[in-house]
Structure formats: C-alpha cells, structure tokens
C-alpha positions in Angstrom: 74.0 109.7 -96.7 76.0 106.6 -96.7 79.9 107.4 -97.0 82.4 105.4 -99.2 83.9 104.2 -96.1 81.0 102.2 -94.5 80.6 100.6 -98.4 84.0 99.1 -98.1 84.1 95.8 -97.3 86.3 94.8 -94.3 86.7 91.0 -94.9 87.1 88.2 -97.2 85.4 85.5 -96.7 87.9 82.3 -97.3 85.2 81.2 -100.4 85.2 84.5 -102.0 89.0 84.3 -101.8 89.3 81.1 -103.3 87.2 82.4 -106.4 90.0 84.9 -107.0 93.0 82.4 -106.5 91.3 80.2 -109.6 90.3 83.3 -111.5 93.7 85.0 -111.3 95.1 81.8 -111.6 93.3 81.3 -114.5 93.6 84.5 -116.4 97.6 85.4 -115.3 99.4 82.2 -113.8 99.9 84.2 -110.4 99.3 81.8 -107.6 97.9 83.8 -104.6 98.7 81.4 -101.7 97.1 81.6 -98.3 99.2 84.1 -97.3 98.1 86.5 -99.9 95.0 87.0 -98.3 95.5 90.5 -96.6 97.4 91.3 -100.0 94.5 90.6 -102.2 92.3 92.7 -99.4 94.7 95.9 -100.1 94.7 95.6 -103.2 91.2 95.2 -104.7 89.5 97.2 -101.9 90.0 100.7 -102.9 88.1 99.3 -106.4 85.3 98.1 -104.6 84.6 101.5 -102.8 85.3 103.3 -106.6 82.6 101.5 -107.7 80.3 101.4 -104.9 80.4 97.4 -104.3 79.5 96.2 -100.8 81.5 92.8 -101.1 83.7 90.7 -103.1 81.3 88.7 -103.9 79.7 91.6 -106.1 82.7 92.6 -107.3 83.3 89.0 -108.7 80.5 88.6 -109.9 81.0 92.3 -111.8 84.8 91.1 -113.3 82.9 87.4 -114.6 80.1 89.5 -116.6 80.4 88.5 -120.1 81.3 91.4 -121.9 83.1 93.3 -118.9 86.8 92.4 -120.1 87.9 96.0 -119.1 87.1 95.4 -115.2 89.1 91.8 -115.1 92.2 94.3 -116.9 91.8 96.7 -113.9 91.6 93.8 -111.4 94.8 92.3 -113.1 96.5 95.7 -112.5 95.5 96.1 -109.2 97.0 92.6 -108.0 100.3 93.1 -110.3 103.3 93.6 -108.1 105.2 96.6 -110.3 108.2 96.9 -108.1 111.6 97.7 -109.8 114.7 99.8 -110.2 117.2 100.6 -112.7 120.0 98.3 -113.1 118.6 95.9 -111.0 120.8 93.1 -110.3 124.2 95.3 -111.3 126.3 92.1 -111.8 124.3 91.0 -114.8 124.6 94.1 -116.7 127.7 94.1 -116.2 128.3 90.4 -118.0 126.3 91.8 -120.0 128.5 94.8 -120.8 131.8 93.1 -120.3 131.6 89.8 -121.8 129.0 89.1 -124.5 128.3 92.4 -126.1 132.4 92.8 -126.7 132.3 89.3 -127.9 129.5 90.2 -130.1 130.6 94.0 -131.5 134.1 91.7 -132.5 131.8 89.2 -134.3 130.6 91.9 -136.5 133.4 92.9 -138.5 135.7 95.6 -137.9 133.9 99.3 -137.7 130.3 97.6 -137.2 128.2 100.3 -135.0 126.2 97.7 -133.2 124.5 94.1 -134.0 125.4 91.0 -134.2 127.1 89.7 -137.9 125.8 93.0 -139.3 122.5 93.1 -138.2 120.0 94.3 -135.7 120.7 93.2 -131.8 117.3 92.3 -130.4 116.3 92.4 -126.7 113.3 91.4 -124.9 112.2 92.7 -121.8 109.3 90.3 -120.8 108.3 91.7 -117.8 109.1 94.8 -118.1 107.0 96.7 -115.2 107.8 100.7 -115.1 110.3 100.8 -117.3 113.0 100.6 -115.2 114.5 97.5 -116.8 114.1 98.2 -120.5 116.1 101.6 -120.2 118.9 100.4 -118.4 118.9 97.9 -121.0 118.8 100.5 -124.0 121.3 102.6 -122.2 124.0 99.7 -121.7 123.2 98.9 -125.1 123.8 102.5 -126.5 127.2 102.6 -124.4 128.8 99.3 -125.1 127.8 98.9 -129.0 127.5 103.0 -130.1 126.2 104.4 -133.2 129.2 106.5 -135.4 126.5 109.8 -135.6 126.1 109.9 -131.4 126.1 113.5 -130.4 123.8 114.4 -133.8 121.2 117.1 -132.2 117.7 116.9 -132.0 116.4 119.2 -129.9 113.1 118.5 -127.7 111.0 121.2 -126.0 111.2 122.5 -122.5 110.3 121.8 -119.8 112.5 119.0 -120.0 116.6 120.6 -120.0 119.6 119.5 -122.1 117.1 117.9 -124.3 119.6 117.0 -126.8 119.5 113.5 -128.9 121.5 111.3 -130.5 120.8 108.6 -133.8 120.3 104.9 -132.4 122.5 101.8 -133.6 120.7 99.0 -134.9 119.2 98.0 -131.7 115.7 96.9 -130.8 114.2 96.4 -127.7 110.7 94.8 -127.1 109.0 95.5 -123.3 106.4 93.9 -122.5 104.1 93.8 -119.4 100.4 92.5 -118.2 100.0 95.7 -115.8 98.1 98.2 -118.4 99.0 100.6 -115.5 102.9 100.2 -115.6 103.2 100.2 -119.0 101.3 103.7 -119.0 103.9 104.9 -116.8 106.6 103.0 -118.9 105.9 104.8 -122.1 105.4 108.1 -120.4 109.2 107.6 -119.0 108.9 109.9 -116.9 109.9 109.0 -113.0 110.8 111.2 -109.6 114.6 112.4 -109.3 115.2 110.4 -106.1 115.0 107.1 -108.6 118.1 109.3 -110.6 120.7 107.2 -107.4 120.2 104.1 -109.3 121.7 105.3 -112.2 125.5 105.6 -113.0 126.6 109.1 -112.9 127.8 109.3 -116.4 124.6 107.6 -117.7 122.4 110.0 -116.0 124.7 112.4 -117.5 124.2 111.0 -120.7 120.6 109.7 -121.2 117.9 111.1 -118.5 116.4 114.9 -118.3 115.8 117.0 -115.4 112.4 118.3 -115.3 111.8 122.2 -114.7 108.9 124.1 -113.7 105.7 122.3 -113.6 108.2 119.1 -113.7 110.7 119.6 -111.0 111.3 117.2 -109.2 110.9 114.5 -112.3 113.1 113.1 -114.6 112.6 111.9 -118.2 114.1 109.1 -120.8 115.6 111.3 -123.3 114.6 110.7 -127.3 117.5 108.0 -128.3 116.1 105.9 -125.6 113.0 105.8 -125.8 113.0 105.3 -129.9 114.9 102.3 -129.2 111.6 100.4 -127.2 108.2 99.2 -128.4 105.8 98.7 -125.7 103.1 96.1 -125.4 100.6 94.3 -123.9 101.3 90.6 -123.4 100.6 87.8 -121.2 103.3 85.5 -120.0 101.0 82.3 -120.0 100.3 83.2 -123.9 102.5 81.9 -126.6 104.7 84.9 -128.4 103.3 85.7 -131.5 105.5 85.2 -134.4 105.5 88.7 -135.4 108.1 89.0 -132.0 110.9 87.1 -134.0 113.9 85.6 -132.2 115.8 87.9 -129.5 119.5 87.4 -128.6 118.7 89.1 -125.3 115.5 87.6 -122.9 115.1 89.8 -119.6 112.8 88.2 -117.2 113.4 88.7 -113.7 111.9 88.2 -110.7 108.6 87.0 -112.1 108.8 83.5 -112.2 108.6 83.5 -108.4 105.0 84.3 -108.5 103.9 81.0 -110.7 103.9 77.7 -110.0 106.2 74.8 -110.8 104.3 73.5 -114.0 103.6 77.6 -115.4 107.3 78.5 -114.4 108.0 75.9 -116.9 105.9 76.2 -119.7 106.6 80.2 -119.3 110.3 79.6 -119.7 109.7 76.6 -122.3 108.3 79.4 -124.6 111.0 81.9 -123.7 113.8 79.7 -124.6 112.2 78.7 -127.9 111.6 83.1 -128.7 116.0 82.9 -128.3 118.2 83.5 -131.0 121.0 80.7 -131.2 123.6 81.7 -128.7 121.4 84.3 -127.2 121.2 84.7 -123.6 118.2 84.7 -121.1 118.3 86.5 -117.7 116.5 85.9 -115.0 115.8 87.1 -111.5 118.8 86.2 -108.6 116.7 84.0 -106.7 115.4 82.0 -110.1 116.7 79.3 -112.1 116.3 76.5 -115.1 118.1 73.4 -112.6 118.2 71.4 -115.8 114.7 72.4 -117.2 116.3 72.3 -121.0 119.2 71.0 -122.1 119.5 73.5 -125.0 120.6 75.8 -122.5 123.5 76.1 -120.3 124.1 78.3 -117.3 126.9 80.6 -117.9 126.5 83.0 -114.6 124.5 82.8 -111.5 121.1 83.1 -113.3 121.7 83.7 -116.8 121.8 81.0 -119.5 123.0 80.7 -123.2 121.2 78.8 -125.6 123.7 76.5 -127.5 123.5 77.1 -130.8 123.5 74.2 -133.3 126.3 71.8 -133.7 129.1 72.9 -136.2 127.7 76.8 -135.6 128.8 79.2 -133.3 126.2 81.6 -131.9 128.0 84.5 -131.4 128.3 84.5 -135.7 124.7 83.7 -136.4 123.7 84.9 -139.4 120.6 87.0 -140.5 117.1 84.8 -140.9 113.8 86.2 -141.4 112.7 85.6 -138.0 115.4 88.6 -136.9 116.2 90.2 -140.2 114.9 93.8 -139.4 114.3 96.4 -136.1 111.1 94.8 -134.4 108.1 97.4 -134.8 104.9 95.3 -134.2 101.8 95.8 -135.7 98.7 96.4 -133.0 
C-alpha cells in the first residue's frame, strides 16, 4: 500500500510554478515573486496529499476544471497569509480614539450616543483576516462613542462566564476577507487566551469571555460586539458593490504589500471612492498613498482623510442614502 507520504510531491518545477503566479495573480492580485517558491510548496502540499495528487501539475489542472470553483476557493485559502493581532498598530487607534471620534461625538449635538451628525458611524474592515482587527475596532468604537443603555443584561449561556451584554450605539462595522477559512474563524470569535495580552486590561474586562470546561483555555467576543459586525466574502481586486454604502472609517492594513504597483492602486482607487467625505482610511505602517489622489491628504503616518467638498466640512456631513441606515447586506 502506497502511503500519503510517498504521494506528496517534493518539488516544483519552475513551469508549474509560474502557472500558479498568473493564476493567483489572476484570481487575487497577490504577486508570488521568486522567492515565494518554498512558500507556495508549504502551502498547497498538504492539499495535494488530501486529495491524493502526485504533482502540481495535477493539482492545476484539478483547480482550472470548469465547474470546480470550490477547489480554486480552497487554494486561495491555503496561500492567504492570515496573520494578525488585536490592536495592531496601537498608535492608530489611538488617533483614532483621541482625535477624530471626539471631534466627531462633538459634531453630533450635545447628548448624541454615537454617529456622526446624528446618524450611524460606518467602518470598514477590508481585510479583515481572524477577526482580530474588526473587534478592536468595535470595542474602541463602543468605548469612545457609548450607547446611554450600556450595562442592559442579556444573558448568554455557559460555558462562556460573565456573559453579560450591553445595547450597541449606532455603529456599523463591515469585515470583509478572501480567506473563506479566516472568516470562519472570524464569525466564530472565538480565539486561545494567550491572544487575551493584546488586549487592554479594562477592555478584556469589558468585552471578551473566558471559556470554561470543554472551552478553557479560549476566549470569546461577547454579544455587543459581535452584533456590531457583518461578515463577508469579498475580493479586493472587485469593485464594492453599492449595497456597501460610504464608510467614514476604511481599515486596510498590511495587505497592499502583497500586490503590485498598478493593483495597489486600483485597490486603493476603489477604497478611497467607498469614503464618506471627511472619512479616514488606514493603512498598514509600512504602506502609503505618496500622492496617489489628491482627494486625500495624509494626516498621520499612514492614515489619510478624504477632503470633503469645498465650502463643507466633513466632520458635519450630513445623512445621504448611500449611509443613511446600519449596513446589513443582503447575500
């Protein structure tokens, strides 16, 4: 009997891997260079011995099948880099937290619970991996713009303890993803305890659960955050739909780096044109515009405001049906 082992393949041949360079290319942006080789080897080898393939070859040959679009979504998730934390990149939420959501919560009248001029504050999270990202946002959200019934009870079953929950402002948070995989793990919310050091005390405190029994060990969004976020499929090379709306927050970090210079900016071409006036997007520490738009301008080391029309100031922007309500897209 022939053992999964002596199935796997051991090599790829430099034509094979240039079949994958154009068809991940092709189908995500992602530009494997050279280098990526090995990687591409790691990554895609444990599928070929799942399905008992002998060589790449085969296996490309199984992901260009007509009709096979399930396999080229596995292949996708297999090559996705899905590494993360919470509160990445500290100093951003913290402009985030100090500076614009103040100026905004003043812009909304006196007593406003959240928004911005009286409605909804919308946040995309356009590569939003694990999860990691969209829940700090939600919980910096929650903290710096907070709902007058917080504290409300809602209890939620073991074995997750202190499942207590709290009513959510008018905030809306999209997270989006191409990794199938991650945004499994995303919904579930649900990571292991040692992530919980990445988290402020108080806003462990506040927002996460400690698993207990069968769950020890985990932790777990509680209910206020994770009503605050829709989840969904989408590919940055695609155009939003215009069922997203306008956001006055655009999260998308550390992603850019894997595209290159003509997708990095169409990408951000269609991200600044899914902003709000006077909304803000953020990206990765080691990313930037240099000059791709004047509509923009860089107010902190990787973040950037869009300028809102002349004779309008964005922090006041009205309602307009592209933002009018709390985002829950349609499948």
């Amino acid at each position: 009997m022939i053992s999964l082992a002596e199935l796997s393949p051991r090599t790829l041949s430099d034509e094979e891997f240039a079949l994958f360079q154009k068809l991940v290319k092709r189908l995500s942006g992602i530009a494997l260079g050279p280098q990526k080789k090995p990687l591409l080897l790691c990554r895609l080898g444990p599928r070929l011995r799942a399905l008992g393939l002998r060589s790449f070859g085969e296996y490309y040959r199984r992901v260009t099948a007509a009709g096979d679009d399930g396999e080229l979504v596995h292949m996708l998730d297999c090559i996705c880099t899905n590494e993360t934390h919470f509160f990445r990149e500290r100093e951003q939420f913290e402009l985030l937290e100090r500076e614009i959501l103040p100026a905004w919560r003043e812009s909304a009248g006196h007593g406003a619970p959240s928004g911005r001029g009286g409605r909804p504050l919308r946040a995309w999270s356009a590569a939003c991996s694990t999860g990691e990202e969209p829940y700090s946002i939600a919980m910096t959200l929650l903290d710096s713009l907070p709902s007058p019934d917080r504290g409300a009870a809602a209890g939620e079953a073991s074995p997750w303890a202190g499942a207590a929950s709290a009513g959510a402002p008018g905030l809306c948070i999209l997270a989006t993803d191409l990794s199938v995989r991650a945004l499994d793990q995303a919904q579930r919310a649900v990571w292991p305890l040692e992530r919980a050091s990445e988290i402020p005390e108080e806003r462990l405190r506040t927002y996460m659960l400690r698993g207990t029994g069968a769950s020890a060990g985990l932790m777990k969004a509680r209910p206020e955050l994770r009503r605050l976020i829709t989840f969904r499929r989408f590919n940055l090379l695609d155009a939003a739909p215009k069922r997203f709306g306008l956001f006055d927050l655009i999260f998308c970090r550390n992603v850019l780096i894997y595209f290159d210079a003509a997708t990095k900016a169409s990408i951000v071409a269609r991200l600044i044109a899914s902003l709000a006036p006077g909304g803000y997007l953020f990206l990765g520490h080691a990313e930037g515009l240099h000059g791709a738009d004047h509509r923009v301008r860089c107010v902190a080391p990787s973040v950037y405001r869009l300028q809102p029309p002349a004779g309008l100031d964005g922090s006041r922007t009205t309602s307009s049906p592209e933002h009018a309500s709390c985002l829950r897209i349609s499948e």
